[in-house]
N, C-alpha and C positions, 0 to 999 in steps of 0.2 A: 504494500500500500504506500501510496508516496502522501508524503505530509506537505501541509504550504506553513506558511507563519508569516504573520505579517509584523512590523514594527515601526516605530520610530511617529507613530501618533502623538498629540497634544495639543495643547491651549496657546495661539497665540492672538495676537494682535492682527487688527487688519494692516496689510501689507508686508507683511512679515512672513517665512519662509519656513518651510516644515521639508526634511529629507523621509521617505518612507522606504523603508528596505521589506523585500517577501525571498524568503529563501525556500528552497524547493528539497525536503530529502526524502530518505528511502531507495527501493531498487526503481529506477525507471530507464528509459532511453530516452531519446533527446525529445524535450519540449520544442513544440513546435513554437508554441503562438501562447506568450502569459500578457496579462491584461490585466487593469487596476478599473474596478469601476467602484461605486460610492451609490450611497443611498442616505439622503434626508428624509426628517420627521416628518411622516404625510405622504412620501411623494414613493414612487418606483422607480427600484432600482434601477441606475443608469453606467452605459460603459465610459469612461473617462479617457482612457489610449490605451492601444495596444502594442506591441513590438512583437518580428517576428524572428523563427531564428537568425535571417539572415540580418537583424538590427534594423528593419524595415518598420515605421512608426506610421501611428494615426491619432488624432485626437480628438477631442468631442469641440465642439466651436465654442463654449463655455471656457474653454483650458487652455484655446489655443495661443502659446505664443507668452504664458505665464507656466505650464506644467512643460517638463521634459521627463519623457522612461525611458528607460536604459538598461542594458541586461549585461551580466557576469557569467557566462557560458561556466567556466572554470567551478565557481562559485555555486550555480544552481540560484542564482538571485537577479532578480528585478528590484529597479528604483523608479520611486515616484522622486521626483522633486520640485517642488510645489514654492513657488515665488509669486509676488503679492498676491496675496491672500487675501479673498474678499469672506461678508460674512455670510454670505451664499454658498461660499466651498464649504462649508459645515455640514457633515455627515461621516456615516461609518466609510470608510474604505476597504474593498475587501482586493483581494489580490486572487487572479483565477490562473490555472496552468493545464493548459491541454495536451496529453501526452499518445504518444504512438508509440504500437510495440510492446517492449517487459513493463508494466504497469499502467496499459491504454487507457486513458479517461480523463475525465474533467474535474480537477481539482480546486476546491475552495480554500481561503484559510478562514480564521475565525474572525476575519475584522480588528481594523485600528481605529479608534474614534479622533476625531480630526476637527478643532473646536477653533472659529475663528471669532475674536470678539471686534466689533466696533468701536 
């Protein structure tokens, strides 16, 4: 079974910048395609960007151009890193890992909570 984990959640201020690390372990083969989306009080779940193995990105129009994802093949880890911060980007983050081959599936983690004040 492969495990996600997310971290590096907290409380800042508007404009202010949060780094999010999701590391990937267990037995698996290569992640294709891991992806950070987030979810506000009220609202449904939404994707936020994705990167693929070959380091190929997308973003949601919300993110774009303040969030950057980036992945550590070696590592087994994806980063969010999240620069001005509105209090809009307030919600859980969770980090997803889709894998092919020895451990094939869709893996969640349990969520970073991600709090931005005004």
């Amino acid at each position: 079974q492969v495990q996600v984990a997310e971290s590096g959640g907290g409380l800042v201020q508007a404009g202010g910048s949060l780094r999010l690390s999701c590391a990937a372990s267990g037995r698996h083969s290569r992640i294709n395609v891991m992806a950070w989306y987030r979810q506000a009080p009220g609202k449904q779940r939404e994707l936020v960007a994705t990167v693929t193995s070959g380091a190929g990105t997308n973003y949601a129009d919300s993110v774009e151009g303040r969030f950057t994802i980036s992945r550590d093949n070696a590592k087994n880890t994806v980063y969010l890193q999240m620069n001005s911060l509105k209090p809009e980007d307030t919600a859980v983050y969770y980090c997803k890992a889709s894998v092919v081959g020895v451990g094939a599936g869709v893996y969640w983690g349990q969520g970073t909570q991600v709090t931005v004040s005004s």
